[in-house]
C-alpha angles and dihedrals in degrees: 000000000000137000150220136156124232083185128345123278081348117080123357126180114220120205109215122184106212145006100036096175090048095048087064097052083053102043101043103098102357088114110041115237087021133126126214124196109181113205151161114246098236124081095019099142104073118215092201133044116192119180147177123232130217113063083011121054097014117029088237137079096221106207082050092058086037094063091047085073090048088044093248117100099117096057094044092039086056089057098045098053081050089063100036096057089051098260097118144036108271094220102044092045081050097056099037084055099048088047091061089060100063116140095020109148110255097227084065082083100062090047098047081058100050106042099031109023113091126167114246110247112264096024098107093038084055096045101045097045102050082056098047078053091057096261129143126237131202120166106204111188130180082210125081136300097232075063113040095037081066099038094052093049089054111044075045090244106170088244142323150248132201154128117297115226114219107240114182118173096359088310140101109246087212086246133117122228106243137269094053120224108238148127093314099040091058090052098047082045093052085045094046100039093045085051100047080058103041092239122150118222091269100064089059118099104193118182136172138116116232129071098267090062096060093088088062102041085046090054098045125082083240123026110173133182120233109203084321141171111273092245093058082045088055094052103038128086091238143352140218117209100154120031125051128254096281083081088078088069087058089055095049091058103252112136116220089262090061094055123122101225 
């Protein structure tokens, strides 16, 4: 097994000769606070990024913080953590949450982004310099565009996708714009972008953390969990559970000294 390090004592790669899936079976957890992420050598460096949002790019589930200003996050909270562990339909739990929101001030969004919202550590190193690297990057997010627009301008993603909240005189009329951005809308957007840009799936780097991200982490070269359910762990190439998304520049390949700051 050979050896060389991305950063000291921070990130290694190990070459290992046979039996990559079952290297992985064998190396996750085997050291306690590491990650593993278990790969072929060709086709490393990924030419599209595409990633969810909420608990992945930011720390926050919006429509969670959203309903605190409307006193009623916990009740909302409980319902999210029901779809994004796979227990609901994603759709259904998305519009009986919103519709507990009617008549919420709209300027509430704006507050909710300025004084909640935070972006996840790593998340702007592994954007910009996958562009800088010729990449392409696309957020999909099964959360809301006054979010996600944001969101998007500041990590540096090419451009977003998301779920438009009604607003009608200045107040959320507790209602989604159709079609609705799930689990199927972030695959087609991961097909339909890679062919656009005549990627094969190998070239794609998903990444995201609930169950309506499993489609897309399924379809990509790499699909990785991020914190994730255990049902979005089952189903994706890698996790991360430890580091921060920066991680997914080591397993690209970049060494810290290639890193767009």
């Amino acid at each position: 097994m050979g050896r060389q390090w991305l950063e000291e004592d921070v990130a290694c790669d190990l070459l290992i000769a046979n039996n990559p899936a079952g290297s992985r079976a064998v190396l996750e957890g085997l050291i306690p606070g590491v990650d593993v992420v278990v790969q072929g050598e060709a086709d490393r460096r990924k030419a599209l990024l595409v990633a969810d949002m909420d608990s992945t790019m930011i720390t926050i589930e919006c429509i969670d913080e959203l309903a605190d200003y409307a006193g009623l996050k916990v009740q909302v909270a409980e319902v999210t953590e029901l779809a994004m562990r796979g227990d609901l339909d994603f759709e259904q739990a998305l519009d009986a949450r919103v519709a507990l929101l009617k008549g919420l001030e709209e300027q509430a969004i704006d507050r909710c982004h300025a004084e909640r919202l935070s972006i996840m550590p790593g998340a702007k190193a592994l954007v910009r310099t996958m562009r800088a690297n010729g990449a392409q990057c696309l957020l999909v997010s099964g959360g809301f565009t006054r979010f996600a627009d944001k969101v998007a301008a500041e990590i540096g993603f090419d451009r977003a996708i998301a779920n438009r909240l009604e607003i009608e005189g200045g107040q959320l009329l507790g209602t989604v714009a159709r079609p609705i951005v799930g689990a199927q809308a972030k695959l087609d957007a991961l097909l339909e972008t890679a062919a656009a840009l005549s990627l094969p799936p190998e070239k794609v780097l998903a990444v995201g953390d609930g169950a309506n991200d499993i489609p897309m982490l399924e379809a990509a070269g790499l699909g990785v969990a991020y914190r994730a359910k255990p049902r979005t762990q089952a189903a994706a190439d890698a996790r991360l559970d430890h580091a921060d998304l920066s991680a997914l520049l080591y397993a690209q390949g970049y060494m810290r000294r290639e890193w767009v700051a």
